[in-house]
Each structure stands twice: as C-alpha cells, then as structure tokens.
C-alpha positions in Angstrom: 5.9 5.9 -65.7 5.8 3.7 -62.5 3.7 6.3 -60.9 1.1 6.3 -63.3 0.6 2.5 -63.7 0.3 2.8 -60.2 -2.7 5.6 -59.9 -4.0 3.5 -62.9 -4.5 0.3 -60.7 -5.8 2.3 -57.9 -8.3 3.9 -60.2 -8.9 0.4 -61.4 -9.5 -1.3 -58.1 -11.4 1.6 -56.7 -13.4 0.9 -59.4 -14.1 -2.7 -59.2 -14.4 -2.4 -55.7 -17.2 0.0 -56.3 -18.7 -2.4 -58.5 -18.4 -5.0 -56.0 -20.4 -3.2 -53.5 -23.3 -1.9 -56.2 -23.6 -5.6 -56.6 -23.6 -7.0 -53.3 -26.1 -4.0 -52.0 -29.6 -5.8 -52.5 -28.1 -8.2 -49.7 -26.3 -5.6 -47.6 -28.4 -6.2 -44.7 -27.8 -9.9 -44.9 -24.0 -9.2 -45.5 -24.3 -6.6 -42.1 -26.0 -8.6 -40.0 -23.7 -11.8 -40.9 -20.8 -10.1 -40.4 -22.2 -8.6 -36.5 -23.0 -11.9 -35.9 -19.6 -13.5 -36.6 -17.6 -11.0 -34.7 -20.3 -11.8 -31.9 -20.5 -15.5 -31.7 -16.6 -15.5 -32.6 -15.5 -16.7 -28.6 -18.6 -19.3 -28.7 -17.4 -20.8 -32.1 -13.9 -20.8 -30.8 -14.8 -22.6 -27.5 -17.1 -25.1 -29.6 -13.6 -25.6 -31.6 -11.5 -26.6 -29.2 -14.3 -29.8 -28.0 -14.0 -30.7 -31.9 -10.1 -30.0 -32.5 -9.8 -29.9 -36.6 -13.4 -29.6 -37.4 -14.1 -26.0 -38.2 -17.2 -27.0 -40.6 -19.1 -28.6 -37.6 -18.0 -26.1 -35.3 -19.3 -23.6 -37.5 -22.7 -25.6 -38.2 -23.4 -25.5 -34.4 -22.7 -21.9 -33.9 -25.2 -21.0 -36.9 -27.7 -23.5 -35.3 -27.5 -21.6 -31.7 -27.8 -18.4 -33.4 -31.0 -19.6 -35.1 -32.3 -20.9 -32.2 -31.7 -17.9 -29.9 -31.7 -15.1 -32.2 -34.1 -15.9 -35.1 -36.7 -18.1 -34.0 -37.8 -16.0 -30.8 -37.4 -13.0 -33.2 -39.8 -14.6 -35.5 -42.1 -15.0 -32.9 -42.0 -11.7 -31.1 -43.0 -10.1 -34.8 -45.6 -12.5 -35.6 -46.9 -11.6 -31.8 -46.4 -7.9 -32.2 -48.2 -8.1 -35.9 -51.7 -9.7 -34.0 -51.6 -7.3 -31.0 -51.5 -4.3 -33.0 -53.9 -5.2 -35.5 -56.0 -5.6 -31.3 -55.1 -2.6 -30.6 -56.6 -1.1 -33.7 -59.6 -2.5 -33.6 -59.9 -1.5 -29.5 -59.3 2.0 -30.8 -61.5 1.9 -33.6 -64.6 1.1 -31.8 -64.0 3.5 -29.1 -63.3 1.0 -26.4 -59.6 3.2 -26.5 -59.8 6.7 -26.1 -58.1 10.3 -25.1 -61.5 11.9 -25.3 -63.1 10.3 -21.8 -60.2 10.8 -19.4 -59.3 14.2 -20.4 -63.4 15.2 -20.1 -63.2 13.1 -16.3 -60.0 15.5 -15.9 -62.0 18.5 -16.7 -64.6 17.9 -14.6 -62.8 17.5 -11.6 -61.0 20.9 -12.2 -63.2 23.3 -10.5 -65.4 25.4 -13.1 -63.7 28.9 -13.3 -60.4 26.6 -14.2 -62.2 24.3 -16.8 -63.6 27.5 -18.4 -60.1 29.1 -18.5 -58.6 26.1 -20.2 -60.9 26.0 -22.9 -60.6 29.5 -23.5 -56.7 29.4 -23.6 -56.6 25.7 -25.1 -59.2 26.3 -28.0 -59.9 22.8 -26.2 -63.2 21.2 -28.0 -63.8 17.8 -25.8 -67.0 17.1 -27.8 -65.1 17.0 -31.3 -61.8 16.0 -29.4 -62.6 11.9 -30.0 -63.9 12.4 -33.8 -60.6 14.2 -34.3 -58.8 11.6 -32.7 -60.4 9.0 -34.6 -59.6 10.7 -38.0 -56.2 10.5 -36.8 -55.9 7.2 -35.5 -58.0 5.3 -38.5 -56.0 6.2 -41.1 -53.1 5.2 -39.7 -54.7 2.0 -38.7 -55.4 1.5 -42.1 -52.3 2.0 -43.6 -50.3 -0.3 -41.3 -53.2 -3.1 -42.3 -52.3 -1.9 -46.0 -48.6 -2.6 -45.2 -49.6 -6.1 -43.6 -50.8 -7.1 -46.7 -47.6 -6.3 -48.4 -45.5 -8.3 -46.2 -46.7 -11.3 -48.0 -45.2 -9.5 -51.3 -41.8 -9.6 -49.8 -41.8 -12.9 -47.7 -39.8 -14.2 -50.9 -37.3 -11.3 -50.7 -36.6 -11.8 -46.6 -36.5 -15.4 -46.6 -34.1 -15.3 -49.5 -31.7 -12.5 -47.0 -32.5 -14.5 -43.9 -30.5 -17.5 -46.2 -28.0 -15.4 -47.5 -27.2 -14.5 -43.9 -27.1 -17.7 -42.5 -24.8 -19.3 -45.7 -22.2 -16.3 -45.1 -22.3 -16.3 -41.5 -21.4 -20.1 -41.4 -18.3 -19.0 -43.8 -17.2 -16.2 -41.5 -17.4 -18.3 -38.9 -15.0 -21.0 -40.4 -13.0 -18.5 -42.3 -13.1 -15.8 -39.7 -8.9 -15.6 -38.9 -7.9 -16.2 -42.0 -10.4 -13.3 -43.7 -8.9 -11.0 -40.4 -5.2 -12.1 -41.6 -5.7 -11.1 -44.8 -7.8 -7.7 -44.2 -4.5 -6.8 -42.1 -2.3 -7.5 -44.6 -4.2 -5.2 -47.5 -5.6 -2.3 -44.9 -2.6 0.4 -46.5 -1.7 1.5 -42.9 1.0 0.6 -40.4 0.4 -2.8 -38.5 0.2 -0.9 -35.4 -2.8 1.6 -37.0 -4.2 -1.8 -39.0 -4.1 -3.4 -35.4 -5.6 -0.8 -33.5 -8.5 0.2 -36.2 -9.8 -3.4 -36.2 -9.6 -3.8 -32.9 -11.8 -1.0 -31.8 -14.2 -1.9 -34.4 -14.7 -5.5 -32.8 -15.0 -3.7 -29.6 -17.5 -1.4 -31.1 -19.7 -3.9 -32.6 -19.9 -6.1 -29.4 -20.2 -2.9 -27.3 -23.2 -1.7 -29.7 -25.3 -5.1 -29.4 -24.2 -5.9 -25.6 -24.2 -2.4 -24.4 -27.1 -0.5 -26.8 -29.2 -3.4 -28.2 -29.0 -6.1 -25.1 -30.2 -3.3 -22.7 -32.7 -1.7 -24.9 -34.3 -5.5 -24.7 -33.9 -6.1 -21.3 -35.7 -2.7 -20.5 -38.4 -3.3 -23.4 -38.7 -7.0 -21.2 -39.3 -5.0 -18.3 -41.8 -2.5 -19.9 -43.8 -5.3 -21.5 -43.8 -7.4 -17.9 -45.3 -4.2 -15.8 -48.1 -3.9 -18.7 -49.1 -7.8 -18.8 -49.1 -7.8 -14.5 -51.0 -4.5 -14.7 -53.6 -5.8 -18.0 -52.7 -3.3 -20.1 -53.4 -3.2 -23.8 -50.9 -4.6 -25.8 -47.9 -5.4 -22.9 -45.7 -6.9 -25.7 -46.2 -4.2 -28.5 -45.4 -1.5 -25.8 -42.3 -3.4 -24.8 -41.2 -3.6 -28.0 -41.8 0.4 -28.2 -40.0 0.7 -25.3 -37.3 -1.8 -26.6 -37.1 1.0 -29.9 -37.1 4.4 -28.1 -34.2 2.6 -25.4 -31.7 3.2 -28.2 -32.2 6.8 -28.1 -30.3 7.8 -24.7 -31.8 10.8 -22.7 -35.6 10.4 -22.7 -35.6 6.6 -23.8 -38.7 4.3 -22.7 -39.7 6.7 -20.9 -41.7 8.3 -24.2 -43.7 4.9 -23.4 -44.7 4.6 -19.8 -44.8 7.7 -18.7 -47.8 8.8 -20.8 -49.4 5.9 -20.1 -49.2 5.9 -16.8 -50.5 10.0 -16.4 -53.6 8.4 -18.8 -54.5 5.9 -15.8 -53.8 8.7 -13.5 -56.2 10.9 -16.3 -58.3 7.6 -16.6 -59.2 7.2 -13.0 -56.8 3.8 -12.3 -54.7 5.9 -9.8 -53.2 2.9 -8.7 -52.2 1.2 -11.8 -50.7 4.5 -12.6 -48.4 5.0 -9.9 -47.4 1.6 -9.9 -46.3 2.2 -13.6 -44.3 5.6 -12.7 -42.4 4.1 -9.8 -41.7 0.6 -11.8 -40.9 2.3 -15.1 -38.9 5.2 -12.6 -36.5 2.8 -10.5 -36.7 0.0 -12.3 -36.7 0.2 -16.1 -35.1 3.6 -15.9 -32.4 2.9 -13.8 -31.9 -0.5 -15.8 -29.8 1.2 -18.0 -27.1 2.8 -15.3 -26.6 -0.2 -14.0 -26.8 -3.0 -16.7 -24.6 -0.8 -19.1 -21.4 -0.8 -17.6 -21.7 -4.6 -16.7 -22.5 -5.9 -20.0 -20.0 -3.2 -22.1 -17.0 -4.0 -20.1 -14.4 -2.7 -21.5 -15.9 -1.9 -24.9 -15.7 1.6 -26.1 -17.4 4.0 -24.6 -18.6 7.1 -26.6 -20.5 10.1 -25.0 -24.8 9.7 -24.6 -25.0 13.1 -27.0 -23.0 11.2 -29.6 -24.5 8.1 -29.6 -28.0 10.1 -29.7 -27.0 12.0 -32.6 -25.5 8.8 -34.4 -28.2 6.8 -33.7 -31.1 8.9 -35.2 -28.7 9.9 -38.1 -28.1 6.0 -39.0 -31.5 5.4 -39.0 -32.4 8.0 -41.1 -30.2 7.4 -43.5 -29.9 3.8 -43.4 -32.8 2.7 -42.3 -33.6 -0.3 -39.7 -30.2 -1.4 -40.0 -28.9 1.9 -38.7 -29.1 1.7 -34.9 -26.3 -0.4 -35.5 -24.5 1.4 -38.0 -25.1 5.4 -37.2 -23.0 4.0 -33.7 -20.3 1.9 -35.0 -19.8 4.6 -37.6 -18.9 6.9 -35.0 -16.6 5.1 -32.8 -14.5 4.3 -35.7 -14.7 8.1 -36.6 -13.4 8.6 -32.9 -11.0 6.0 -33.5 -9.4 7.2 -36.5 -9.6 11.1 -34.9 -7.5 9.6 -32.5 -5.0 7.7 -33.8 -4.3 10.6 -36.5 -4.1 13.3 -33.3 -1.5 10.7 -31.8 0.7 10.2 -34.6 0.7 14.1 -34.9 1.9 14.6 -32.0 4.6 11.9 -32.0 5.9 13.3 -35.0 6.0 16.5 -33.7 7.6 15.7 -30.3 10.8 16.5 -29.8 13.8 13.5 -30.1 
C-alpha cells in the first residue's frame, strides 16, 4: 500500500511539474537567460555584498543595473545598428552598386581565351544573365527581411514584456541564489556527492559556454567588424556580427565571412584590401580563438570541438536562438552524468 501512495505522488508531482513548465514556457527565454545571468554575475553580486554586509536587495539592484548597462543597452544598440546597415546593404545590392556579376566577368577576362572558353563550356557559366539571376535571388530575400522589419513592431510588446520578466527574476536569483541552490540540493533524489558534483559542472558549464564560446565568438566578430570599417567595407558591423554567429560553430568559424570576401577584392581588383583581409582574418581573428579560449575558460569544462559543433547546430535547430547556449550545456551535463554513472559502476564493481 505504501508503495503505491508513493508512485501515486510521483505521478502527481510529475504531473504538476509538467504543468508548471507548459505554463512558464511563453517566458522560457526570459526564465533561461535570467537564470545564465545569475550563475554569471553570482561572484560580482557576492563581492558587491560584502561592501553592503546585510543588504542583499541593494546588492542585488546594483548587479541587475550593471548587467543592464553592459549587457542590454549595447545589445540594444548593436541590433538597432545592424537593422539600418542591412536595410544599406540592400539597397547597395539592389541598384547594382553590389555585385558577383562584374568581378567574376574582370576574372574571366584575365584568364587567357582557350581557358575562359573551357570554363564556360564545363561551368554552363552565363555571365550576361549571371547578375539578373543574382538579383532574383538577392531581392527577394531583401524583401522578406524588410517584411519581417515590419513585424518587429508587432512583437515589441511581447519582448519588452520578457526583457522585464528577465530582469524581475534575475534580481530574485540574485538575492535568493544560495538559498534556491540549498534547496535544489536537498530535493535532486541523488547522493550529496552526485547532487554536488552535477551542479557543480553545470555552473562550470554555463560560465565556460558564455566565457569560453560566446565571449570569443564576440571578441572575434570585434575583430572582423574592425578590419571591414579600417578597410571601408560594406557593412563592417553587420559582417562582424556574421562573424560573431558563424564563431560558435568550431572548425570553419568566421572564416565563412572573410574569406570570401577577401577572394571578391582579390576577384574585384582591390588586391590589396584583399590580402590584407586574408592575413588579418588568418593570424589574427583565426588564431583569436586558440589563444583567448583557454584563458578565458580556465578551468571550466572542456568538451571536444566535434561535440560542441554537433551540439551547437542541434540546439539551435531545435531550440531556436536560445540554443547556442543550450545544444552545449545540454551536452556537458550529458558527459557529466555519462561519467559519474561509469564511475559508480566501476566502484561497485571493484573489488573490497
């Protein structure tokens, strides 16, 4: 009888809890991105607590205002900056000022003449049409992203109402932070030493996943975005923030940035605006990454490039934005449990 009032209240709670979350999903990005920035800001909350001994609500207040200021506000300002030199770089494309067709015609004729003819007998290569086709693809897309412009005023209401949500929790975290950890401890049904170990790599993972992923994939779109504005480029901080995106993906990176742009100004005829971009974005931004990773992980965990890869592009397909952040810390903690199971396995079978 005791056993099945017990599966009846685990069949209840796992109910309710399911509940819970259907609930609370509308605002799960606020709820993620409240709780990453707790764990983050924890050591600056705590230092700000020990100047104010007792007074966890301002200490809290201050943390939230320093994450608004560095976090939010320049975020803010980057998008509304990336919004108004993509809708330029449209227009540059639209009216031809932007275009494939020119460089690759100036590439085929410097190829001598039995080599142009043999490309465009194995290519199929029409350069006449090559721009219209290009256009056809280009416009559309233009047109779409201004479609979706428009609808960002239909959910201004919706993300300012998450951005608040965000900010309320986080200041609660903040304040409530070791007491919400005590108490997650005590429920987690696994040994204090597994409990222990579990949350501790998942605070490692969340701080090695914004330091070690998200910090450098900045620094490197900074970089990008600085070689385009020296070299008056279209667009420098649009492309950094490309590069910023494609720098969560290990392997090829930024790279899927610079280095096409810099054979176009090869193509183009700016030979040396192109190899300046191919040694910058070679030794500088590329190597970035080998050298500001280890610094800024420390001793986070550390997961294997393929991994990472693989997690990243599966959590943001099946999360969305919010899972270049997720498809990671999902698996370190999968590592993590792997782990600790293989470990107890082998303890238990070891001999006395």
């Amino acid at each position: 009888m005791r056993t099945s009032e017990n599966r009846s209240f685990l069949i209840l709670l796992g109910a309710i809890s399911v509940a819970f979350v259907w609930v609370l999903w509308p605002f799960s990005g606020a709820v993620l991105w409240a709780t990453l920035l707790a764990i983050i800001f924890a050591p600056f909350y705590r230092r700000i607590l020990k100047s104010v001994p007792e007074k966890h609500n301002l200490a809290a207040l201050v943390t939230v205002i320093v994450v608004v200021v560095m976090v939010l506000i320049p975020v803010a300002i980057i998008i509304a900056s990336l919004i108004d030199q993509g809708g330029e770089l449209y227009q540059r494309v639209q009216s031809g000022e932007i275009s494939l067709a020119h460089p690759l015609q100036q590439l085929k004729s410097a190829l001598p003449a039995w080599a142009a003819s043999l490309g465009d007998r194995l290519a199929g290569i029409d350069f006449s049409a090559l721009r219209e086709r290009l256009s056809g693809l280009v416009v559309p897309a233009g047109q779409q992203l201004a479609g979706h412009a428009i609808n960002i005023g239909q959910v201004t209401l919706e993300f300012v109402a998450s951005l608040l949500v965000m900010l309320y929790l986080l200041f609660f975290l903040l304040r409530d932070g070791d007491e919400l950890n005590a108490r997650i401890r005590e429920a987690l049904p696994l040994s204090p030493s597994h409990t222990a170990e579990i949350l501790d790599v998942f605070t490692l993972a969340v701080r090695g996943t914004i330091k070690g992923i998200v910090l450098v994939a900045l620094i490197q779109g900074a970089l990008g975005g600085l070689i385009f504005w020296l070299l008056g480029l279209t667009a420098p901080l649009l492309a950094g923030a490309l590069m910023a995106l494609l720098s969560l993906l290990p392997v090829l990176g930024s790279a899927l940035v610079w280095v096409p742009v810099a054979l176009y100004l090869l193509v183009a005829g700016s030979v040396t605006k192109g190899l300046i971009l191919l040694a910058f974005g070679t030794f500088v931004i590329g190597l970035a990454d080998n050298f500001l990773r280890p610094i800024l992980v420390g001793q986070s965990i550390q997961m294997p490039s393929y991994i990472v890869l693989l997690a990243t592009l599966g959590g943001l397909a099946t999360f969305g934005a919010n899972g270049f952040v997720i498809g990671p810390l999902v698996a370190a903690m999968f590592l993590t449990t792997w782990h600790i199971f293989v470990v107890s396995k082998s303890k238990q079978g070891a001999p006395k």
